[in-house]
N, C-alpha and C positions, 0 to 999 in steps of 0.2 A: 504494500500500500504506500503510493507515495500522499504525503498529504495535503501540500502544496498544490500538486495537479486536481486532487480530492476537490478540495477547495476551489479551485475556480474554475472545475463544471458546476458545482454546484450554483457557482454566482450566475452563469450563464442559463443554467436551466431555470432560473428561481424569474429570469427577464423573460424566457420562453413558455413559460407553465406556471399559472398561479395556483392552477391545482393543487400541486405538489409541494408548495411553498411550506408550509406547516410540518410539514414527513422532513424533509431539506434541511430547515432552519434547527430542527430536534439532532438531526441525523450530524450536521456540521459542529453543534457542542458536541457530540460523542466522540464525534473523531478529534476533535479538541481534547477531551479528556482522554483519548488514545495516545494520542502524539505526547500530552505531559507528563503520561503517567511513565512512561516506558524510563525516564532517568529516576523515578523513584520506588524502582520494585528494587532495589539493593541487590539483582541478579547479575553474575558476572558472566555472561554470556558467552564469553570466550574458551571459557573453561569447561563449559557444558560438552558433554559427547552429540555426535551429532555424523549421525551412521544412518543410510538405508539399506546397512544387511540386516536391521532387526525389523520386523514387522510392528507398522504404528509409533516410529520411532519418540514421537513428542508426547503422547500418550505416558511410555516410558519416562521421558523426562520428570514430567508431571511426578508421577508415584512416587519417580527416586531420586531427583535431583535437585526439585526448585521446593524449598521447604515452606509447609504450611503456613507458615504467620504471614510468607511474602503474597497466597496466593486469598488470604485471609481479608488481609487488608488493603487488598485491591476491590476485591468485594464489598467491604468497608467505605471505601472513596466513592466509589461507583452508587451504591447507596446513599451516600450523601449530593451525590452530583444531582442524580435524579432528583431528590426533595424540591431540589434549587431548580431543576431544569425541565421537569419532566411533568406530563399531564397531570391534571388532577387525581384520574386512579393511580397511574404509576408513583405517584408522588405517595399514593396511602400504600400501597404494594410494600415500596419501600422502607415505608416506617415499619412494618409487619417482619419486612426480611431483615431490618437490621437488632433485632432478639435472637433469631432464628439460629439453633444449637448448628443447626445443617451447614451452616457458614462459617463456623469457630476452627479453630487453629488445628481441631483434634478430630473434625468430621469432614472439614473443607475436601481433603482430596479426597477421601468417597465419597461426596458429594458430586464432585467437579468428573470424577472419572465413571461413575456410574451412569452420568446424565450424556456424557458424551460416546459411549460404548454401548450403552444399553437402553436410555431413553428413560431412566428410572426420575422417576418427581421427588419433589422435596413437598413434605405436609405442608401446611399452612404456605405456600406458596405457589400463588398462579400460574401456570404453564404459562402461558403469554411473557410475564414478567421475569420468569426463571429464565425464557429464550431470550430475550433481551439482556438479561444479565450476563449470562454465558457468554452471547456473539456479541458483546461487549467488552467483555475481561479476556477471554481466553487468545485474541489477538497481540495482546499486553504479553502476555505471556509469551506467544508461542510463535510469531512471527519472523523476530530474530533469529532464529533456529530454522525456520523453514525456509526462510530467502536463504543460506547456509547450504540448505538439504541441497537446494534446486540448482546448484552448479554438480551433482551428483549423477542427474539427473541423464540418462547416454540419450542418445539422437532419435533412436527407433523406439524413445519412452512412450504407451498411451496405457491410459486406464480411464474411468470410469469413477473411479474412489480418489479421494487425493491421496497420493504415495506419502505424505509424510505423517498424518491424522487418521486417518481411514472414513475420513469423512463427503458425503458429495457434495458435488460443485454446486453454486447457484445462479453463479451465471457463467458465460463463454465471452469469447470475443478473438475478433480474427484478428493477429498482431500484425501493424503493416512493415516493423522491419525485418519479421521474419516472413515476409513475402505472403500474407494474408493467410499464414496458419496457425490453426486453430487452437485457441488454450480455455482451460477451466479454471476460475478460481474457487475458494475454499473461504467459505465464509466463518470457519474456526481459526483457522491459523492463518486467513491469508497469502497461503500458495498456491503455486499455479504450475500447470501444467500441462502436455500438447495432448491431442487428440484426435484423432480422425473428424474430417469436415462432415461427413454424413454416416454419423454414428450417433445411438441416442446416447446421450447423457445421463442416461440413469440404469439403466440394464444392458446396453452395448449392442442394441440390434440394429444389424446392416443391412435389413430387406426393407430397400426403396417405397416396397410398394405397403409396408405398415410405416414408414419412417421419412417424414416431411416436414416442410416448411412456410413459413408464410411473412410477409413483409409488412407491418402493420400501413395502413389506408394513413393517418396519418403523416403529413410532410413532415411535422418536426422531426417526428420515428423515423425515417427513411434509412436510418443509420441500424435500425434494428433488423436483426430478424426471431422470429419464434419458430423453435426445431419442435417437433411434437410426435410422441411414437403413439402408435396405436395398439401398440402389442401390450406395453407395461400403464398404456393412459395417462404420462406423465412429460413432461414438457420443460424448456430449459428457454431463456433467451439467449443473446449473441449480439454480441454488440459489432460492428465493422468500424476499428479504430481508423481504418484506409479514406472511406467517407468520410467521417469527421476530419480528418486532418486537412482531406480536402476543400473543407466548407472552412476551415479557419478555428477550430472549435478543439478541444482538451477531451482524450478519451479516459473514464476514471467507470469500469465497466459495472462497481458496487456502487456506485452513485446512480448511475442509470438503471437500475433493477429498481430501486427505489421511487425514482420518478415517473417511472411507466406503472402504478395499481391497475388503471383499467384494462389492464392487457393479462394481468390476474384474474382481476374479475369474467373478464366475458371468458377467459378458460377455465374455472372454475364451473358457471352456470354450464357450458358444455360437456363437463364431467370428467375433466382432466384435472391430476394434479401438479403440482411444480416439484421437481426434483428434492428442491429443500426450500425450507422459507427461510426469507431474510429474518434480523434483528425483530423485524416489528410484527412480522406471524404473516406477512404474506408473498 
């Protein structure tokens, strides 16, 4: 994630779409308190191991490396950020989570590895807010390590799961200096990775004729496209950073997941679902 680029799609999108203006303005402190938090998790990152012979490699990390009080009181901050920044229910969410045993020094990484492995809930805590919590803290964490991972990474790499998390991508997008091919990123750790152009994104099927696409009617979207398999009913966007460059404009492909909702919605009413949802549940 770079955050300087983050930042000024999002200035541009916010003059292009007043829809989105509110999701944007919410989504830009977060990455705010992304970017400041990163020099105060007292993590020496350098020192971390940071291997893809092990399966799930940061995962790993998590359990044995970066010690609970760091991964504690990032949840801690993040809770406090919210009160001050965040809606009205999130704002009371908040207040709820920061009691909550599940978040302390001594439950934090079962908490944190269970939800991310297994999907397991925390009591008295909203799934909507627990998700927002997560894909908010665990990039703090786990991003330094995966930009790392991704020079590891050999030429004929594709998967489906992110190699370094084991988690899927939520969005794509065509890189224009690697010649307009295809990469996923990882809305836990923020990495990224290549993948075949006409492959789904969520289960890997190559047959044309279950697995397509569509180009939103929208002019300002013209940079989008939506991949959609009909075998698993599941759907991924794709940003084409080539277009944008062309029009003048910053590709930041997590910012753009978020300013397109109505492109959720009307594939939802159709009966598909998204590979993964973003921060906010959709």
């Amino acid at each position: 994630m770079n955050f300087e680029t983050a930042f000024r799609r999002i200035k541009e999108l916010k003059r292009e779409n007043s829809v989105a203006k509110e999701i944007l303005d919410l989504y830009q402190n977060i990455l705010e308190f992304q970017r400041t938090s990163f020099e105060r998790t007292g993590i020496n990152y350098e020192e971390l191991p940071a291997s893809l012979a092990v399966e799930k490699p940061l995962i790993q990390i998590i359990e044995k490396e970066i010690k609970s009080e760091n991964i504690s009181k990032l949840f801690e901050d993040f809770f406090e950020f919210i009160s001050l920044f965040g809606t009205p229910q999130m704002k009371e969410s908040a207040k709820k989570a920061k009691g909550n045993r599940y978040f302390s020094p001594e439950k934090v990484k079962e908490s944190l590895t269970g939800y991310l492995l297994e999907g397991k809930e925390i009591p008295d805590v909203p799934p909507e807010f627990l998700r927002l919590s997560v894909l908010s803290v665990t990039p703090i964490l786990l991003s330094p390590v995966s930009k790392r991972l991704q020079e590891q990474l050999t030429e004929d790499f594709e998967s489906t799961n992110c190699p370094y998390c084991g988690s899927k991508a939520l969005i794509g997008y065509f890189k224009k200096e690697k010649e307009g091919k295809r990469f996923l990123i990882c809305p836990v750790c923020y990495g990224e990775w290549p993948i075949k152009r006409d492959v789904c994104a969520n289960c890997g099927n190559e047959d044309l004729e279950e697995h397509y696409y569509f180009i939103p009617e929208s002019k300002e979207d013209k940079h989008l496209r939506v991949d959609i398999c009909n075998k698993c009913k599941h759907y991924i966007k794709t940003v084409d950073e080539r277009v944008l460059s062309d029009e003048g404009k910053t590709c930041s492909p997590l910012v753009e997941d978020l300013a397109t909702p109505y492109i959720d919605i009307r594939l939802l009413e159709e009966g598909y679902e998204k590979a993964t949802k973003n921060l906010f549940g959709f």
